[in-house]
Structures are given as C-alpha cells and as structure tokens.
VMD Tcl script that builds the backbone (N, CA, C; Angstrom):
set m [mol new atoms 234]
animate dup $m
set s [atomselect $m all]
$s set {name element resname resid chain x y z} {
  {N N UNK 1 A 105.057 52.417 117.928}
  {CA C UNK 1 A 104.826 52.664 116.526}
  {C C UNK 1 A 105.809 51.792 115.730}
  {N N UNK 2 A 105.380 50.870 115.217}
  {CA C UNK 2 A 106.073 50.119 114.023}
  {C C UNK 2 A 106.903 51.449 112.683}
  {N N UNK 3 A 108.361 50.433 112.701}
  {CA C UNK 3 A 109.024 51.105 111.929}
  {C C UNK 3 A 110.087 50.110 111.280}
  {N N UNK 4 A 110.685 50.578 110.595}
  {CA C UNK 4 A 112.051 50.240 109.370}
  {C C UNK 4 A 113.136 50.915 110.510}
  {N N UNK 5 A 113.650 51.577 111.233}
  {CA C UNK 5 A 114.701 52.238 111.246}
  {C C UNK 5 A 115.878 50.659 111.458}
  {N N UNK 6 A 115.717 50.556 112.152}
  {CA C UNK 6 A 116.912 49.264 112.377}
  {C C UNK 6 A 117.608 48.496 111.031}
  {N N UNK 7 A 116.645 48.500 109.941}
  {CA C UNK 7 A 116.909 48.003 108.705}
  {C C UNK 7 A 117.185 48.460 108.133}
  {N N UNK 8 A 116.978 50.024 107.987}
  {CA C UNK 8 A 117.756 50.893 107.296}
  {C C UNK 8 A 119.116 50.807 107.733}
  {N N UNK 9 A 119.251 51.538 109.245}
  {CA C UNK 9 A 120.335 51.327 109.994}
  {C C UNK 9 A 121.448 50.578 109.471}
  {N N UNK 10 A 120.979 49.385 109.136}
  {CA C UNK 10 A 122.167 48.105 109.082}
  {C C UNK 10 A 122.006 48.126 107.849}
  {N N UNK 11 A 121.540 48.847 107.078}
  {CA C UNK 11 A 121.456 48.496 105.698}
  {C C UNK 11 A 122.894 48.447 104.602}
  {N N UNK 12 A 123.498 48.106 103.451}
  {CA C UNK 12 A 124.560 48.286 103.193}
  {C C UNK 12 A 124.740 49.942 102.675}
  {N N UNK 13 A 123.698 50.793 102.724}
  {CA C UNK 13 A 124.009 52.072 102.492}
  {C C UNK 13 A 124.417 52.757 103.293}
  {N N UNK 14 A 124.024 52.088 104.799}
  {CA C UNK 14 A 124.362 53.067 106.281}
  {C C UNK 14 A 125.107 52.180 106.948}
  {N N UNK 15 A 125.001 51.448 107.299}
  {CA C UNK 15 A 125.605 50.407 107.981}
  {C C UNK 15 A 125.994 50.886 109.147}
  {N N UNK 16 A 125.570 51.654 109.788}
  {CA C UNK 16 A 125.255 51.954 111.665}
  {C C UNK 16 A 125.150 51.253 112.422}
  {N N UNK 17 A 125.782 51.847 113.650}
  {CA C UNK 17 A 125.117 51.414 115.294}
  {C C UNK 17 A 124.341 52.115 115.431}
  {N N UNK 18 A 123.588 51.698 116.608}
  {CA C UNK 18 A 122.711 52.404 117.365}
  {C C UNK 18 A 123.252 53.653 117.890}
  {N N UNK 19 A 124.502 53.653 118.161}
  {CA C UNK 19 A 125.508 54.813 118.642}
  {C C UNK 19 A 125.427 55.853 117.769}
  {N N UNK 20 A 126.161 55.211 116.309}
  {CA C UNK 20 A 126.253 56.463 115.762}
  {C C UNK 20 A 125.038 57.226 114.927}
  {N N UNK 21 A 123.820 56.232 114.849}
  {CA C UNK 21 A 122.900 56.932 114.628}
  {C C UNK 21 A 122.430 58.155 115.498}
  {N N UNK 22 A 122.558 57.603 117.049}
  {CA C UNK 22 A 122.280 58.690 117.674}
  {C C UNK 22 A 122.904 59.942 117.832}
  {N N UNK 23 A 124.368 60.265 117.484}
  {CA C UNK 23 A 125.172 61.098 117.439}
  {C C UNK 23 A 124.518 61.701 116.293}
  {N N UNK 24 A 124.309 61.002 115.445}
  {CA C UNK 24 A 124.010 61.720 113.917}
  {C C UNK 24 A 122.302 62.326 113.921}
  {N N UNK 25 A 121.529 61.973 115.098}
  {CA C UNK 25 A 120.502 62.946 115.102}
  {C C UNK 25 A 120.565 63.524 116.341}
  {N N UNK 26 A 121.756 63.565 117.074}
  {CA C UNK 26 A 121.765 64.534 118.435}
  {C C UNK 26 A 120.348 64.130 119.845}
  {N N UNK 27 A 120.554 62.896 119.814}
  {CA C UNK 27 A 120.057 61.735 120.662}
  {C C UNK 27 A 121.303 61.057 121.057}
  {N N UNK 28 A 120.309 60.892 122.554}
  {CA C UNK 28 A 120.816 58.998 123.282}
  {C C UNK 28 A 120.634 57.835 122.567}
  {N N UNK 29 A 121.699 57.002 122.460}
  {CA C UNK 29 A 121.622 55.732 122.200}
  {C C UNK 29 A 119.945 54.608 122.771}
  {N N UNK 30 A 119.798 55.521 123.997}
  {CA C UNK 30 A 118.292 55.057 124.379}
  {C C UNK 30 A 117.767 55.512 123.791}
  {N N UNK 31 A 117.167 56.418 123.186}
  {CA C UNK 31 A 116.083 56.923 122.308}
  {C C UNK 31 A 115.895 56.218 120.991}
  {N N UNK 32 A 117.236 55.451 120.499}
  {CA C UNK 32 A 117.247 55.301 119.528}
  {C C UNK 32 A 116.357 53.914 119.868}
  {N N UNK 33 A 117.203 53.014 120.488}
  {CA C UNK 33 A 117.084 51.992 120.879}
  {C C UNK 33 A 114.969 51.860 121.282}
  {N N UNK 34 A 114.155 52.775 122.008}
  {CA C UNK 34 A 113.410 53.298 122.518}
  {C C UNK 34 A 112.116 53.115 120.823}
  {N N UNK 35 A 112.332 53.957 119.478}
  {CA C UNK 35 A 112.191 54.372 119.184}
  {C C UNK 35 A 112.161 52.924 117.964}
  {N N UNK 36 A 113.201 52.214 117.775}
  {CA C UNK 36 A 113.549 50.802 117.336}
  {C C UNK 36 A 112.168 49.414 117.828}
  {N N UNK 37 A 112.131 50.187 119.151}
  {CA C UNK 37 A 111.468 48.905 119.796}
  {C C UNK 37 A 109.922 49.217 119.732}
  {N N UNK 38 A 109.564 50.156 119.412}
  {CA C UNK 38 A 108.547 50.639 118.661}
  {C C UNK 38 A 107.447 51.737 119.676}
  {N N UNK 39 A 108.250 52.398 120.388}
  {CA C UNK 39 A 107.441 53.290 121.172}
  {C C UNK 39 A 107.403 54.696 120.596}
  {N N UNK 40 A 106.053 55.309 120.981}
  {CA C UNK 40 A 105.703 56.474 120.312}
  {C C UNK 40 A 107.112 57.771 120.344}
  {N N UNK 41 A 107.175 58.143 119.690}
  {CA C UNK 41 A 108.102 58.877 119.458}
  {C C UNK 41 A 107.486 60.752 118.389}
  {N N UNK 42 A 108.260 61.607 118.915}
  {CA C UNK 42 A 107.302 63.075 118.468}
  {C C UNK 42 A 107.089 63.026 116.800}
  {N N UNK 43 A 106.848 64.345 116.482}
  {CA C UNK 43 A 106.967 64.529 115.084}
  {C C UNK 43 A 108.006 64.885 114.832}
  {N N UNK 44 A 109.048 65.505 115.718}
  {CA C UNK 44 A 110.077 65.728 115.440}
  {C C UNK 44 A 111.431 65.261 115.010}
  {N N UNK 45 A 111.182 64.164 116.140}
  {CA C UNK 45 A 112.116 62.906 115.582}
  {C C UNK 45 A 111.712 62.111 114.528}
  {N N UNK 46 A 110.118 61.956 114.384}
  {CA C UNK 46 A 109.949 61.572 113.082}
  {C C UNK 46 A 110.567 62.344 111.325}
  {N N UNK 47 A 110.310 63.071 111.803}
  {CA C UNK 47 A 111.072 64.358 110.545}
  {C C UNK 47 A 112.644 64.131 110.631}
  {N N UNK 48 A 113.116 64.283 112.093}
  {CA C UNK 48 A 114.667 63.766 111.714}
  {C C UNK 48 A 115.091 63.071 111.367}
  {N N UNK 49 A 114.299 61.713 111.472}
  {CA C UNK 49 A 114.606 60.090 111.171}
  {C C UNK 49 A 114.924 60.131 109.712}
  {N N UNK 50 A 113.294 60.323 109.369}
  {CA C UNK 50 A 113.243 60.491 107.676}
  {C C UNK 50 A 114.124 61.277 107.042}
  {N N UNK 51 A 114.375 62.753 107.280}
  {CA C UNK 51 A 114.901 63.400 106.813}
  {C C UNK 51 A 117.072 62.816 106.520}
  {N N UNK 52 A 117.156 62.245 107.700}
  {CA C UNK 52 A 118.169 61.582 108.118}
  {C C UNK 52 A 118.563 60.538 106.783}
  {N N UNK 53 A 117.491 59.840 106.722}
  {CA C UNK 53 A 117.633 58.754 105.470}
  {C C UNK 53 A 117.410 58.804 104.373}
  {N N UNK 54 A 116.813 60.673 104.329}
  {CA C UNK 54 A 116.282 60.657 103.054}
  {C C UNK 54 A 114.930 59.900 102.453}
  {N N UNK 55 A 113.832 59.751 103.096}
  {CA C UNK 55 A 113.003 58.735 102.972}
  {C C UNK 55 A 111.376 59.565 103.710}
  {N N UNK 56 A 110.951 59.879 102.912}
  {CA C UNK 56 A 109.739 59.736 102.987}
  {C C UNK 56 A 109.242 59.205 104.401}
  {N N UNK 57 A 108.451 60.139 105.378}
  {CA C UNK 57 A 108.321 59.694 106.915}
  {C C UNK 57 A 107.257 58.067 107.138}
  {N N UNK 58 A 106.472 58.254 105.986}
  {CA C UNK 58 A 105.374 57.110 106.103}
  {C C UNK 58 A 106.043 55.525 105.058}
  {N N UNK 59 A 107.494 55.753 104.804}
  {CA C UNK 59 A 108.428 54.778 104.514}
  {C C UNK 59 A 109.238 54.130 105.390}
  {N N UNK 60 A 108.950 55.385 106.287}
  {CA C UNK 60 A 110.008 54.561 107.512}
  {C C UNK 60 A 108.832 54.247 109.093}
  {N N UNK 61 A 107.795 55.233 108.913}
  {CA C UNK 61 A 106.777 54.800 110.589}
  {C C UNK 61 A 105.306 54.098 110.063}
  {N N UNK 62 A 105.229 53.011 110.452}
  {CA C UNK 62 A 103.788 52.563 109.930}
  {C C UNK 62 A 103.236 51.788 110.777}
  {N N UNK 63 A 102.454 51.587 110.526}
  {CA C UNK 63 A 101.188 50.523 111.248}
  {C C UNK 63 A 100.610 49.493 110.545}
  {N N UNK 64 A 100.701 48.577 111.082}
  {CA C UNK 64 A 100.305 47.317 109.842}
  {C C UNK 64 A 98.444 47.919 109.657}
  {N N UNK 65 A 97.944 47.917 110.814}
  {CA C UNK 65 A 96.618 48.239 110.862}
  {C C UNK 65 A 95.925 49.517 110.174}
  {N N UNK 66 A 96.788 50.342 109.722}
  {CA C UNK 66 A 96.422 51.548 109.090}
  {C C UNK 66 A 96.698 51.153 108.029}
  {N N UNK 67 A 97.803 50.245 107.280}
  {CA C UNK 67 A 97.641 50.242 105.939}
  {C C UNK 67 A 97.007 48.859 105.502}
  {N N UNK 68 A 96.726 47.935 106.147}
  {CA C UNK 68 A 95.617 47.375 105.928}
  {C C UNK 68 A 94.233 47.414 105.654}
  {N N UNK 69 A 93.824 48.403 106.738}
  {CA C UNK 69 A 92.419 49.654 106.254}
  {C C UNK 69 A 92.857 50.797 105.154}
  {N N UNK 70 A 93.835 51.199 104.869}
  {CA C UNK 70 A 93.648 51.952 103.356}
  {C C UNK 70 A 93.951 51.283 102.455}
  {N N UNK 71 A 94.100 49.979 102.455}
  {CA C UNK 71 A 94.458 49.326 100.958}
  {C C UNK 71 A 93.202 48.694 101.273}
  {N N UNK 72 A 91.997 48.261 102.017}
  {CA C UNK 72 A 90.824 47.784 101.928}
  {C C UNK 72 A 89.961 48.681 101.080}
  {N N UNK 73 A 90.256 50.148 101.802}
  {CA C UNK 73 A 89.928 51.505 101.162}
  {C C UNK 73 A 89.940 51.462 99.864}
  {N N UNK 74 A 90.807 51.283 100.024}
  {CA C UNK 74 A 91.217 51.220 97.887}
  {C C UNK 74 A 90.704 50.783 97.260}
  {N N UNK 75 A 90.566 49.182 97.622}
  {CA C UNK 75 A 90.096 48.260 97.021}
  {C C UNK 75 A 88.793 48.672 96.671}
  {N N UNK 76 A 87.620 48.718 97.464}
  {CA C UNK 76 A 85.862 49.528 97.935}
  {C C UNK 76 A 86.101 50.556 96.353}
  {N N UNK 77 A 87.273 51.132 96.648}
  {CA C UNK 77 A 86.929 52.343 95.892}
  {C C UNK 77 A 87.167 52.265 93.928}
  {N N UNK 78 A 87.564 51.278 94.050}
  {CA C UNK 78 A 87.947 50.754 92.400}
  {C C UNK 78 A 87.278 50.484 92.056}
}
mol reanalyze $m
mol bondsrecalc $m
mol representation Tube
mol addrep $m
C-alpha cells in the first residue's frame, strides 16, 4: 500500500528514525520499515499512523490507482 509515512517521518515537524517512530507506536523497527516499503498493513496501524501525525488516514495511505479513478469520477460527474 502506497504511503507518505517516511516523509512525514523526516519531515521538519518530526524529524524521526525509523526507531523512534516505532517506539512511539509500540512496534518493531521492521514493521515500520515493512509498512514504509509499502506492504499491506491492518486498520489498526493505519489509525495509529494517522492518529500519530495527526493526519487524516487517506492523507497518509493511498493508491495512485484509486485516486485516479475518483478524480475521473469527478470529472463524469460535473
């Protein structure tokens, strides 16, 4: 699953490792890492992620292919 976390991560508001992100949602450094590289990951950690950054869950997990078909959507529908 395509995501932002790494960019947030390093962002100048967080400016994290992979380490201490994982401490800070009570994860392995693999999961994080896991989760970065874009493999499916629960709803749960999705909720922690977001919730973590403060951010809206579909700000931080996306799919180029899903929002390509709802902004086609859109378009049809205007």
């Amino acid at each position: 699953m395509k995501n932002n976390i790494k960019y947030l991560r390093r962002s100048q508001e967080f400016d994290m490792t992979q380490q201490e992100l994982a401490e800070a949602l009570g994860v392995s450094r693999q999961t994080i890492i896991s989760i970065e590289n874009g493999s499916n990951t629960s709803g749960e950690m999705i909720m922690k992620v977001a919730n973590f950054f403060n951010k809206d869950p579909r700000d931080i997990f996306f799919t180029n292919t899903v929002a390509h078909k709802l902004q086609r959507v859109k378009k049809e529908v205007i």
